[in-house]
C-alpha positions as CSV (number, residue, x, y, z in Angstrom):
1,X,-94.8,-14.5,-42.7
2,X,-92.7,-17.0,-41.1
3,X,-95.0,-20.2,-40.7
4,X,-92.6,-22.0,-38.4
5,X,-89.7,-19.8,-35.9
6,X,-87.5,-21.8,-33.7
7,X,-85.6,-21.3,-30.6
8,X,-83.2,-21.7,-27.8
9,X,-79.8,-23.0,-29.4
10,X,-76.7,-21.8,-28.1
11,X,-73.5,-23.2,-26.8
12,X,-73.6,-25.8,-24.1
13,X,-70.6,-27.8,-22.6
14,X,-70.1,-31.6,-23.1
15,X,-73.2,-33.2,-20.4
16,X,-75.3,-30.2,-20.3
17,X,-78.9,-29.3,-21.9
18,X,-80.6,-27.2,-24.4
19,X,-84.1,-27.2,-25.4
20,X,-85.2,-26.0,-28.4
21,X,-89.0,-24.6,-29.5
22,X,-90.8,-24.1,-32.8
23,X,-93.4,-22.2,-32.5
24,X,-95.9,-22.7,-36.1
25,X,-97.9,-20.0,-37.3
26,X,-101.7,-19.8,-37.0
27,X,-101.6,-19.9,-40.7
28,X,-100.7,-23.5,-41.0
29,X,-101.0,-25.2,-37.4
30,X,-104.3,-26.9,-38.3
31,X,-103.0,-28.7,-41.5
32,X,-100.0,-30.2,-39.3
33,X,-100.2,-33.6,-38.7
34,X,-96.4,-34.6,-37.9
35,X,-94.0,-32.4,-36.8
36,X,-89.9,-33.2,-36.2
37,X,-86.4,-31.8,-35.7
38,X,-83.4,-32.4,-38.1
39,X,-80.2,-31.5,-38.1
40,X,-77.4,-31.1,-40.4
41,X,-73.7,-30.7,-39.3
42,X,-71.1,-29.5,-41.7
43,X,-70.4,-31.5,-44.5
44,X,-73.2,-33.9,-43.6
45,X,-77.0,-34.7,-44.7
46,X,-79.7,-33.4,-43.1
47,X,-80.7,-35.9,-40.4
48,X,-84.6,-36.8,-38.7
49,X,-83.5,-36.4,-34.7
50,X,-86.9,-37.2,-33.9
51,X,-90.8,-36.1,-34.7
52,X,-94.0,-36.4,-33.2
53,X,-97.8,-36.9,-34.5
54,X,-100.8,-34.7,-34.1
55,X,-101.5,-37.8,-31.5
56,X,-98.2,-37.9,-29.9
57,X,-96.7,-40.7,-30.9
58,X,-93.2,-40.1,-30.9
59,X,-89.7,-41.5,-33.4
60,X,-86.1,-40.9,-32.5
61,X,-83.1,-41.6,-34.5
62,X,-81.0,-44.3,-32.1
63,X,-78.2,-41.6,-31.4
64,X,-80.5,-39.7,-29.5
65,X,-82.9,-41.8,-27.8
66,X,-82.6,-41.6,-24.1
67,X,-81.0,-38.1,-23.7
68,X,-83.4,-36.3,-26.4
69,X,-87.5,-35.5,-26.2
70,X,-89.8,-34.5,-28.0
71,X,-93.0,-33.1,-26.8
72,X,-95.9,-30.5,-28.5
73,X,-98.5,-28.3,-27.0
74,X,-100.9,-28.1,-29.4
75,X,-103.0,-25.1,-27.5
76,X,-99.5,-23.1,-27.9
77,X,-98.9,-24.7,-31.5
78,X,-95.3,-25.3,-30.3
79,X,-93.2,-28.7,-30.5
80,X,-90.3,-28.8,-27.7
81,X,-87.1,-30.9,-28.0
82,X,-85.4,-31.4,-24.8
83,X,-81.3,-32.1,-25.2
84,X,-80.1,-33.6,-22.5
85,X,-76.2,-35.3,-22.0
86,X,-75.3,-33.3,-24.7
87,X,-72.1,-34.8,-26.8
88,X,-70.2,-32.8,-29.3
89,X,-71.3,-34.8,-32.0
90,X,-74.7,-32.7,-31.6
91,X,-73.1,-30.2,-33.0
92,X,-75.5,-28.7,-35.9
93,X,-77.8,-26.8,-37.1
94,X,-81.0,-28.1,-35.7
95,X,-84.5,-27.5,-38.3
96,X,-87.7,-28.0,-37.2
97,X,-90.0,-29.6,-39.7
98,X,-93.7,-29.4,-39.8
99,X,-95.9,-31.9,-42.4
100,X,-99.4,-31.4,-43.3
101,X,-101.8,-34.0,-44.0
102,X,-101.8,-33.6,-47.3
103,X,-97.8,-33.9,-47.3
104,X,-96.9,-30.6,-47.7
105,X,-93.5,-29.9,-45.8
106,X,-92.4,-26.5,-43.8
107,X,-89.4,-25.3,-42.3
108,X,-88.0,-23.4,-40.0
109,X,-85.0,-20.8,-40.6
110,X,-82.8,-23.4,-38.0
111,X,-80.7,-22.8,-35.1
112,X,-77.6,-23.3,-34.3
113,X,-76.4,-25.9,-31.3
114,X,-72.9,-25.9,-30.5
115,X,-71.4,-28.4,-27.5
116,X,-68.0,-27.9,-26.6
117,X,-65.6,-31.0,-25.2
Protein backbone atom coordinates (compact mmCIF):
# COMPACT_ATOMS: atom_id res chain seq x y z
CA UNK A 1 0.00 0.00 0.00
CA UNK A 2 1.23 3.35 -1.03
CA UNK A 3 1.19 5.47 2.28
CA UNK A 4 1.76 8.78 0.48
CA UNK A 5 0.53 9.34 -3.69
CA UNK A 6 1.09 12.70 -5.28
CA UNK A 7 -0.28 14.64 -8.00
CA UNK A 8 -0.73 17.23 -10.63
CA UNK A 9 2.73 17.86 -12.26
CA UNK A 10 2.96 18.37 -15.83
CA UNK A 11 4.42 20.85 -18.23
CA UNK A 12 3.74 24.45 -17.68
CA UNK A 13 5.15 27.50 -19.61
CA UNK A 14 7.55 30.08 -18.05
CA UNK A 15 4.74 32.42 -15.53
CA UNK A 16 2.23 29.85 -15.33
CA UNK A 17 0.92 27.49 -12.29
CA UNK A 18 0.81 24.01 -11.18
CA UNK A 19 -0.42 22.65 -8.02
CA UNK A 20 0.53 19.63 -6.70
CA UNK A 21 -1.38 17.15 -4.02
CA UNK A 22 -0.25 14.31 -1.69
CA UNK A 23 -2.73 12.52 -0.59
CA UNK A 24 -1.37 10.15 2.81
CA UNK A 25 -2.86 6.99 3.47
CA UNK A 26 -5.14 6.27 6.47
CA UNK A 27 -2.52 3.95 7.57
CA UNK A 28 -0.11 6.60 8.62
CA UNK A 29 -2.00 10.14 8.64
CA UNK A 30 -2.33 10.15 12.41
CA UNK A 31 1.44 9.77 13.18
CA UNK A 32 2.20 12.79 10.76
CA UNK A 33 3.27 15.66 12.43
CA UNK A 34 5.25 17.74 9.49
CA UNK A 35 4.71 17.27 6.15
CA UNK A 36 6.87 18.96 3.01
CA UNK A 37 7.77 18.99 -0.66
CA UNK A 38 11.35 18.50 -2.17
CA UNK A 39 12.67 18.44 -5.20
CA UNK A 40 15.55 17.18 -7.02
CA UNK A 41 16.60 18.34 -10.60
CA UNK A 42 19.14 16.37 -12.54
CA UNK A 43 22.37 16.20 -11.23
CA UNK A 44 21.38 18.05 -8.06
CA UNK A 45 20.40 17.15 -4.26
CA UNK A 46 17.26 16.67 -3.15
CA UNK A 47 16.08 20.12 -1.94
CA UNK A 48 13.15 21.08 1.10
CA UNK A 49 10.78 23.56 -1.22
CA UNK A 50 8.75 24.06 1.76
CA UNK A 51 6.73 21.98 4.64
CA UNK A 52 4.09 22.50 6.98
CA UNK A 53 3.15 21.32 10.73
CA UNK A 54 0.22 19.30 12.01
CA UNK A 55 -0.51 23.15 13.32
CA UNK A 56 0.17 24.93 10.15
CA UNK A 57 3.06 26.65 10.55
CA UNK A 58 4.66 26.89 7.40
CA UNK A 59 8.88 27.04 6.02
CA UNK A 60 9.95 27.84 2.50
CA UNK A 61 13.27 27.66 0.89
CA UNK A 62 13.98 31.56 -0.23
CA UNK A 63 13.69 30.58 -4.02
CA UNK A 64 10.28 29.92 -3.62
CA UNK A 65 8.79 32.16 -1.20
CA UNK A 66 6.24 34.41 -2.71
CA UNK A 67 5.26 32.42 -5.77
CA UNK A 68 4.91 28.88 -3.86
CA UNK A 69 2.21 27.62 -0.96
CA UNK A 70 1.79 25.27 1.01
CA UNK A 71 -1.44 24.37 2.65
CA UNK A 72 -2.99 20.82 4.22
CA UNK A 73 -6.48 19.64 4.86
CA UNK A 74 -6.19 17.46 7.52
CA UNK A 75 -10.08 16.03 7.16
CA UNK A 76 -8.82 15.03 3.42
CA UNK A 77 -5.21 13.95 4.83
CA UNK A 78 -3.85 15.89 1.82
CA UNK A 79 -0.92 18.73 1.77
CA UNK A 80 -1.31 21.17 -1.42
CA UNK A 81 1.57 23.10 -2.89
CA UNK A 82 0.47 25.95 -5.07
CA UNK A 83 3.25 26.97 -8.00
CA UNK A 84 2.69 30.04 -9.07
CA UNK A 85 5.25 32.31 -11.58
CA UNK A 86 6.74 29.34 -12.47
CA UNK A 87 10.60 29.72 -13.70
CA UNK A 88 12.42 27.02 -15.50
CA UNK A 89 14.70 26.49 -12.75
CA UNK A 90 11.63 24.60 -11.13
CA UNK A 91 12.28 22.13 -13.27
CA UNK A 92 12.26 18.68 -11.06
CA UNK A 93 11.03 16.07 -9.74
CA UNK A 94 8.96 17.32 -6.94
CA UNK A 95 8.57 14.53 -3.53
CA UNK A 96 6.32 14.93 -0.98
CA UNK A 97 7.60 14.02 2.38
CA UNK A 98 5.61 13.15 5.43
CA UNK A 99 7.41 12.86 9.22
CA UNK A 100 5.91 11.21 12.08
CA UNK A 101 6.31 12.23 15.51
CA UNK A 102 8.46 9.84 16.39
CA UNK A 103 10.72 10.87 13.24
CA UNK A 104 9.96 8.30 11.04
CA UNK A 105 10.11 9.68 7.33
CA UNK A 106 7.72 8.74 4.12
CA UNK A 107 7.73 9.36 0.60
CA UNK A 108 5.97 9.67 -2.10
CA UNK A 109 6.75 7.95 -5.64
CA UNK A 110 7.39 11.99 -6.99
CA UNK A 111 6.14 13.78 -9.90
CA UNK A 112 7.57 15.33 -12.48
CA UNK A 113 7.30 19.46 -13.14
CA UNK A 114 8.60 20.62 -16.27
CA UNK A 115 8.49 24.66 -17.10
CA UNK A 116 9.48 25.51 -20.48
CA UNK A 117 11.15 29.16 -21.37
Amino acid sequence: QKQLVESGGGLVQAGGSLRLSCAASRSIIFSINRMGWYRQAPGKQRELVADITSGGTTNYADSVKGRFTISRDNAKNTVYLQMNSLKPEDTAVYYCKGTSWSRENYWGQGTQVTVSS
